[in-house]
N, C-alpha and C positions, 0 to 999 in steps of 0.2 A: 611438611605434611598438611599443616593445617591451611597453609594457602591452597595447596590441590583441592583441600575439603571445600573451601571459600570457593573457588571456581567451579566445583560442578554444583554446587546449590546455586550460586547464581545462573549456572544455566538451568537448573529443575524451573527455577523462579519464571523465566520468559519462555518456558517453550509454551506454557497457556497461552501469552500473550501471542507468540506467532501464529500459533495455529489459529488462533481468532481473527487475527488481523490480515490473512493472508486468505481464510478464509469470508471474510466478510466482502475483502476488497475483491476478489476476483469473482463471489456471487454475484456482486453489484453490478460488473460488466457483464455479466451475462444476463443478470433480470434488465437490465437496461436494452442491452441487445432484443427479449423475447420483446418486452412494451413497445419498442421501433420497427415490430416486423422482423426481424430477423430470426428465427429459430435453431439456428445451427448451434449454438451451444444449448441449449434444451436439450437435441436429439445427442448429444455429446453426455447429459445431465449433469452437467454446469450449473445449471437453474437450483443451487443446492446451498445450503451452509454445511454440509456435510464435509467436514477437512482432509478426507480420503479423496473426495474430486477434485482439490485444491492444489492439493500439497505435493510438491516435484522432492522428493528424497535427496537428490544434491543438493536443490535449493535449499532445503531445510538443513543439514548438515552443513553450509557456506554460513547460513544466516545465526546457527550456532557457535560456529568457529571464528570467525572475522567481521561477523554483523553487517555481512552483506548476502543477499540470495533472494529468491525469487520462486515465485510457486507457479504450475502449471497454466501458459497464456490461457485467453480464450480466445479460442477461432470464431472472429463473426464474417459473418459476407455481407458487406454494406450494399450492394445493389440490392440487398433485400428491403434497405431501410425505406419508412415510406419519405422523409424527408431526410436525403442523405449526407447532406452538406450541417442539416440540426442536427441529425441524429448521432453523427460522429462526432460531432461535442458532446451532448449527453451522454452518450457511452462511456467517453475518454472521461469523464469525469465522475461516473458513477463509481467507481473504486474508490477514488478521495473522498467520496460523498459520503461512501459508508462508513470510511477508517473516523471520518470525523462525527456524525451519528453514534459510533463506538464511544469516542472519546465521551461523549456526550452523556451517555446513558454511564460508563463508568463514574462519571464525573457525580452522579446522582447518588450511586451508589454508594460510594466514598464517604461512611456514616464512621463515628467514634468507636458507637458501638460495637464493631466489627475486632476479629481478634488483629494483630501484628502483623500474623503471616497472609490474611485475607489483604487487610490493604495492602501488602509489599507486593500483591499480584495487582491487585488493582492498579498499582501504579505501574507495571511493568506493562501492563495492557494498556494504559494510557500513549505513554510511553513508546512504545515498539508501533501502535495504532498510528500517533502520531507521526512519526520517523518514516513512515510507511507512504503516508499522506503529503507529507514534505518530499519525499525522494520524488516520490512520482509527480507531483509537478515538476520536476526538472523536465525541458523541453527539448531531451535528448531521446532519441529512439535507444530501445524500443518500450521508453515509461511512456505514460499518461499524456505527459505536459506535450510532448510534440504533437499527439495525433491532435489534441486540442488547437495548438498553434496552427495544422495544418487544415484542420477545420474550420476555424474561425480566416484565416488568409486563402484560403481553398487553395492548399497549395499540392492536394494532392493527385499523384500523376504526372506534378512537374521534373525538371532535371535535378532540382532541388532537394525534391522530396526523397528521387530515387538515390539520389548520392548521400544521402543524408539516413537515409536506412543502412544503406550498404556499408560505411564507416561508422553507425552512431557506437553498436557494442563498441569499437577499438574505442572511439573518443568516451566513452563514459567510463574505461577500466584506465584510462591514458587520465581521464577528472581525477578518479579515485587514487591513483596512484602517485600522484602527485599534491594530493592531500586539497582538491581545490573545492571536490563537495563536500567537504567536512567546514572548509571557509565560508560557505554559501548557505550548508544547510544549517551547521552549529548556533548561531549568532537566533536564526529563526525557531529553531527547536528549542533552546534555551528562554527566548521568549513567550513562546504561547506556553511552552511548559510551565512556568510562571505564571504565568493569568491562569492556564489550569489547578494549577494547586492553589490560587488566590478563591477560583469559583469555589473550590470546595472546601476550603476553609471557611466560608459566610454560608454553605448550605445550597448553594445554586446548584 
């Protein structure tokens, strides 16, 4: 019984964290989107930290249950972009940009003064912020890290790019399930997580 108890306060604990993080990261693609010309998630009202225009109800129940899930994309149409070979790296990177922003501003926050159960959010927000920032640079469609790679090699339109959408889902649940993003991202998460709690332990 008291294990059951331990598991759903742990998950009371990080659903702030998601919904912050999910929602921070996917406003970012969109405010990056409106700044490059593109408006189509504007007229969507994406352009929000509102966690209702975020938050995909499976993804949110996946990312509770097995700590993987995903909240609703943003649609942009890069022919809107004024520079669209810059602008599809800015974009692809404005969701990492903000989960680490998050971390940032938590990281500040993070005072003694605070009671027990304040910092065990704060660090679950760090945390989940983090993991979030890390996944998505992986340069598997359909995260972050590929449209970046295909923006910066302009690879996009190629044969490459188009095979490389069409199989990334199978190869990223084929990663997971074979435990090889947990080898890739652990080692990194477990690091900055460390200098995180190092920043806030001196007050930075």
């Amino acid at each position: 019984m008291s294990t059951i108890l331990s598991y759903i306060v742990n998950r009371l604990y990080i659903i702030p964290g998601i919904l912050i993080g999910l929602s921070v990261h996917e406003f970012g693609h969109a405010k990056a989107a409106q700044l490059c010309g593109d408006h189509t998630s504007e007229a969507m009202g994406r352009v929000s930290l509102d966690p209702r225009a975020h938050i995909d109800p499976v993804g949110l129940l996946m990312l509770l249950i097995v700590g993987f899930g995903w909240g609703k994309p943003v649609i942009v149409d890069p022919r809107n972009y004024r520079h669209p070979r810059r602008d599809s790296i800015i974009v692809g990177l404005a969701g990492v940009f903000n989960n680490l922003i998050t971390i940032g501003s938590r990281i500040l926050r993070s005072q003694p003064a605070f009671g027990s159960i304040v910092i065990t959010l704060l660090l679950q927000i760090v945390v989940i912020n983090l993991s979030l920032m890390l996944f998505n640079l992986l340069p598997v469609p359909p995260l972050d890290g590929f449209g970046v790679i295909c923006g910066i090699f302009n690879l996009y339109g190629t044969k490459f790019y188009w095979y490389a959408r069409r199989y990334g889902m199978v190869i990223l649940i084929l990663m997971m399930y074979f435990g090889l993003t947990s080898r890739i991202l652990s080692p990194a998460l477990n690091a900055v997580l460390s200098l995180v709690i190092r920043l806030a332990s001196i007050g930075l």
